[in-house]
Residue, then its C-alpha position, 0 to 999 in steps of 0.5 A: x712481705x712489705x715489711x720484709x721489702x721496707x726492712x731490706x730497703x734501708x739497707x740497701x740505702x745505707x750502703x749506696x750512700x757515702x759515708x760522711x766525711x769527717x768534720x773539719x775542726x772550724x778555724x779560730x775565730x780572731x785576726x791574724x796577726x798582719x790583720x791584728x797589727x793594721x787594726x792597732x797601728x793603721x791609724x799611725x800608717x801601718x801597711x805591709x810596706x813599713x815591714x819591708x822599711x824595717x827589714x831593709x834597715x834590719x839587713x842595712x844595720x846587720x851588715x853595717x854592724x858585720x863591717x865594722x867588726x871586720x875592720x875593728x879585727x883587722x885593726x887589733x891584728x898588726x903586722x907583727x902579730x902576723x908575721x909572729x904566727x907565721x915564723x911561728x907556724x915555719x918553726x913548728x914544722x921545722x922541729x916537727x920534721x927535724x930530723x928529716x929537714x937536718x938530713x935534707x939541708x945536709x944534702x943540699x948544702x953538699x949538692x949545691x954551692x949556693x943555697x939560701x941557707x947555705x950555713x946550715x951544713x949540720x944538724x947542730x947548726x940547724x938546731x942552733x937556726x931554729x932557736x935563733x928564729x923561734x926567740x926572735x919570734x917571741x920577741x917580736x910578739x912581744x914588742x908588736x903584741x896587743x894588750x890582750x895577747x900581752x900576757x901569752x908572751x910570758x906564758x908560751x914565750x918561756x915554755x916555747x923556749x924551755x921546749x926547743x932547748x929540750x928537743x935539741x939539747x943533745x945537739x948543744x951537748x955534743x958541741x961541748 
């Protein structure tokens, strides 16, 4: 009987007890790298304050940087780039909407005695404005263009101008 006593005690014990709780694997042994720099360069003044001295110049030297890009951008953009893109943008929505803004111009030039345009009473004059603006625009362009944007004058200026003949050749023909 003590043998079977002892036999049953042990297991017992092992089910009362905790199961081990895995091991956690050591850490490296070595120095962290703040540690690992104080070590090599503390005795020329490293301290944690000399990485804040570093950022600020870092952030210091971004932003100096970021500045002076805006105003080298601002200087390469003229007036008369801007005022291209503008008369641009106005002659692309203008023969976008053409038969509409003609119809429209019509109406109002018919309604109202004094208009901004009041020129523009047909289609064919409306057509005859809308090339007129978008050649003075591609000549302004470029007279005011810089050296990078030079060679687009010769490119889309004259596809520009082949494109608003072509919309409203019907118009020019009908004068004749």
């Amino acid at each position: 009987m003590a043998e079977s006593e002892s036999g049953s005690t042990p297991e017992k014990e092992e089910s009362t007890q905790p199961e081990p709780k895995k091991e956690k694997k050591p850490k490296k042994e070595g120095k962290s790298f703040d540690q690992e720099l104080r070590d090599r360069f503390g005795k020329w003044g490293y301290t944690t304050i000399f990485d804040i001295i570093v950022f600020i110049a870092g952030i210091y030297g971004l932003v100096w940087f970021l500045i002076d890009f805006i105003a080298d951008l601002i200087g390469i953009i003229t007036i008369g780039v801007v005022l291209y893109w503008i008369i641009t943008i106005i002659v692309l929505i203008m023969i976008i909407f053409f038969p509409f803004m003609s119809k429209l111009f019509v109406k109002m030039n018919n309604k109202w005695s004094k208009m901004p345009l009041s020129f523009i009473d047909t289609q064919q004059k409306m057509a005859e404005f809308i090339l007129f603006i978008d050649w003075w625009s591609v000549l302004i362009f470029w007279w005011v263009g810089t050296v990078f944007l030079l060679h687009a004058f010769w490119y889309w200026g004259i596809v520009w101008i082949l494109l608003t003949i072509a919309l409203f050749r019907e118009v020019f023909q009908r004068k004749s």
